[in-house]
C-alpha positions in Angstrom: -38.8 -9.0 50.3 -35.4 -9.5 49.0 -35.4 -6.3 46.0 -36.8 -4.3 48.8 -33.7 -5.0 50.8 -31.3 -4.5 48.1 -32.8 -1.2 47.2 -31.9 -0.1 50.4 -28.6 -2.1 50.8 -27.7 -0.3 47.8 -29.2 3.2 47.6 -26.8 4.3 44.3 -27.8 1.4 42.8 -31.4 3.4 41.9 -33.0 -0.6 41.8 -36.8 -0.6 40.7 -38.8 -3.2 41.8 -40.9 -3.5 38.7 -37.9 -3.6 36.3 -36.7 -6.8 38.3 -36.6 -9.9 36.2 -35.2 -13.4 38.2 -33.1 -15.9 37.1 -33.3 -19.5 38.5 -30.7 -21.8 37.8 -29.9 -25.4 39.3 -26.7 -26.7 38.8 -26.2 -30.5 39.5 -22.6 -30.8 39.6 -21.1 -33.4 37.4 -18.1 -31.5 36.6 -19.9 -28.6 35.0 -18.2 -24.9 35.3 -18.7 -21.6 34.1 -15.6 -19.5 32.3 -15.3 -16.3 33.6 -17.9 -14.0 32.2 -19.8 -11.1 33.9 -23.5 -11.1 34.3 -23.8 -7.5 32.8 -21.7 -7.1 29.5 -23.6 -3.5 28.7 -26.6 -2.6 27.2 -29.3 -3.8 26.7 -28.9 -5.7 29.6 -29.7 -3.4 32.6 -28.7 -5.6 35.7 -27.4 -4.2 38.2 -26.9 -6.7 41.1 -26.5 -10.3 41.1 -27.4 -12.5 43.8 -26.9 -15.9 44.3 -28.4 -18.9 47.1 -26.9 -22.0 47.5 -29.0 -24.8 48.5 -27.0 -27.6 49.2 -26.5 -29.3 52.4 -24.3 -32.5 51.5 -21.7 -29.8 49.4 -18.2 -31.3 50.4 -15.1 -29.3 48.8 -14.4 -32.4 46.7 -17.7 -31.6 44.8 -16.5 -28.4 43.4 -18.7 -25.6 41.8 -16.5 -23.1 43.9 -17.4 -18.9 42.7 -14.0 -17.2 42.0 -15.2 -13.3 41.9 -12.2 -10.9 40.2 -13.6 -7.6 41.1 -12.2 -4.4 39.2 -8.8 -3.6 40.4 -9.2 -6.0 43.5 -7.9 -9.5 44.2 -9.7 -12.6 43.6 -11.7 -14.2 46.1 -13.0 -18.0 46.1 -15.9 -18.5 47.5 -17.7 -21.9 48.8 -21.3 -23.4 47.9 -22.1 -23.7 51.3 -25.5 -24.8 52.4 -27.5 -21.0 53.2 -25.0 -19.0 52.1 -25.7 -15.6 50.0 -23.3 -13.7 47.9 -24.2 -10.5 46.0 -21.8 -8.7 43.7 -22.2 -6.0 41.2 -23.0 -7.0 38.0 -21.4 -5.3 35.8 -17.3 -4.7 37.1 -17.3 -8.3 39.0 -16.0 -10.9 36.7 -16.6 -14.1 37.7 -16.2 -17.7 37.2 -17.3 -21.3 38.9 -15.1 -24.2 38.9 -15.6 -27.8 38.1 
């Protein structure tokens, strides 16, 4: 149960199961993108943590959709779509963006 986990990955994070909501999002390539942007711009919204899954095996570095994450006072980081791989980041001082 991955809120279970994160609740206690993230103790100060006080995460409630029953206040979870889940985005799912598939992204087919194509040149698409995100500008940067965070996932929690303040109130109302309330979340906390974002987590994201990448499912796809044939991802070659030609096909884009790389995550750039600008945390707060920190340098930027790219990170790959690879195939399994899980990235969480706080969602409300991590600025991110995802390339074409």
């Amino acid at each position: 149960d991955i809120a279970g986990h994160a609740a206690s990955a993230f103790p100060d994070f006080k995460l409630k199961k029953e206040h979870g909501t889940v985005k799912l999002q598939c992204n087919e390539g194509g040149g698409g993108c995100f500008p940067m942007h965070y996932d929690n711009a303040g109130p109302p919204n309330r979340r906390k943590l974002t987590c994201l899954v990448y499912l796809n095996p044939e991802w070659k570095e030609k096909d884009g959709g790389q995550l750039v994450l600008y945390p707060w006072l920190s340098s930027e980081s790219c990170v790959a779509p690879l195939h399994g791989r899980i990235v969480l980041f706080r969602s409300d001082t991590v600025c991110h963006r995802v390339l074409p």
